[in-house]
N, C-alpha and C positions, 0 to 999 in steps of 0.2 A: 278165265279172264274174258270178258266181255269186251265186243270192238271197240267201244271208246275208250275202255280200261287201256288197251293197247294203243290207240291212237294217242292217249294223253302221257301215257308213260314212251311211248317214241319220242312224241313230242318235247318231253321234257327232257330225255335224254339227252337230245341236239339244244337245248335252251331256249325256243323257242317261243312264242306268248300263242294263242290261239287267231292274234292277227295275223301273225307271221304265217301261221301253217296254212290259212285260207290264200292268202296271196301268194303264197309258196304249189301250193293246190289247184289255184284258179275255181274257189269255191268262195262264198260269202262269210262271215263270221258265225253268223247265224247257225249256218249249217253246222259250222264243226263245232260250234253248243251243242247243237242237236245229238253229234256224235258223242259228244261226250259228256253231257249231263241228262238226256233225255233218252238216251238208249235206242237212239235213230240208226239205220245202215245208209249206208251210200246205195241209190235207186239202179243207178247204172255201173257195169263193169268195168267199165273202162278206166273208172273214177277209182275202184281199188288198185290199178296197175300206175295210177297217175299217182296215189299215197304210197307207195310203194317205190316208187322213185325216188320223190321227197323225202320219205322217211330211210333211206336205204335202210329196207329190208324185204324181204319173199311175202309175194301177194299172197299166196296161201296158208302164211299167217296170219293175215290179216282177215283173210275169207274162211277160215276153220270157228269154229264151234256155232255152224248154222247161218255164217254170213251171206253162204254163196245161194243158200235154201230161201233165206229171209227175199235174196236180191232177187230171185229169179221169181217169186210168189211178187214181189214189188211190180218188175218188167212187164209181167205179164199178166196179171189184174188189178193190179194199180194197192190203192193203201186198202182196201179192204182186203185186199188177198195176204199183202202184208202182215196185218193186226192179225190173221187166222193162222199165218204162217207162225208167228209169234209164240200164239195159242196154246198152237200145239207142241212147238221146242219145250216150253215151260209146263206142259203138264206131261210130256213125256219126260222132263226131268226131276220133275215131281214123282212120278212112280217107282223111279230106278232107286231114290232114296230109302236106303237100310235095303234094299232088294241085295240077291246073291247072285245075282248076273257076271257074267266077268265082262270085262271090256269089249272086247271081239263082240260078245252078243249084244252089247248096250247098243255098239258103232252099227249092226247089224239091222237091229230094231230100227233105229235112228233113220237109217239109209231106206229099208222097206216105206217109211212113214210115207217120207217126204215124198219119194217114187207113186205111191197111192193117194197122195194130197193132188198134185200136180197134175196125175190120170183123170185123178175124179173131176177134178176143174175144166181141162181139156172136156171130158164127155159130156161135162153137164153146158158147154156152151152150145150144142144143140137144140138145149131146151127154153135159149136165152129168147126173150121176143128181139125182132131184128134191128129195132129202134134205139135199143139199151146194150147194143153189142156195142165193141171198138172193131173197128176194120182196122186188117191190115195192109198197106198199101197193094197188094196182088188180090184182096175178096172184093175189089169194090167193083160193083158190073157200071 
């Protein structure tokens, strides 16, 4: 089940319209479209502990099947990191299909990816020229 699958079936649970969950949220309408017809994640974490109140249920259901992977690729290079993080969920789930993996190894594969996505981005901002970086509030001299 995809996050907005689960955002709209919480949602509907409690009876909700998609006005109610934004203002319930302290998000726009727009957004929670996003979540749930366009296959968008929440940018920042805080934002799933804040659904997760509204919707009473566990953030880490909310944040499982790659949400917290999606968010942190989001955080941390913004929507192109995103759209790669994406990328790759869906063509590592692509391969697992008719595959004889068991679960443990699929969760396992999964977990190495992300770990090596996130490394390689980190290393490669070395190579970034300094004008096309994002500073963080403690690199800027």
């Amino acid at each position: 089940m995809t996050f907005g699958e689960k955002i709209r079936e919480l949602r509907n649970a409690k009876g909700w319209s998609q006005t109610q969950l934004a203002e319930a949220a302290g998000v726009s309408l727009r957004t929670v479209r996003g979540w749930e017809k366009e296959g968008r994640y929440p940018k920042k974490r805080e934002l799933y502990q804040k659904l997760s109140e509204v919707l009473d249920c566990d953030p880490s259901y909310l944040m499982s099947d790659g949400a917290e992977f999606i968010s942190t690729a989001a955080e941390q290079y913004g929507s192109r990191g995103e759209r790669q993080a994406r990328l790759i969920l869906d063509q590592a789930a692509a391969m697992f299909a008719g595959g004889d993996l068991t679960d443990a190894d699929k969760v396992a594969f999964m977990e190495e990816i992300q770990m090596l996505y996130l490394d390689s981005k980190k290393r490669a901002k070395k190579f970034t020229p300094k004008k096309y970086r994002k500073h963080d509030k403690g690199d800027r001299a």
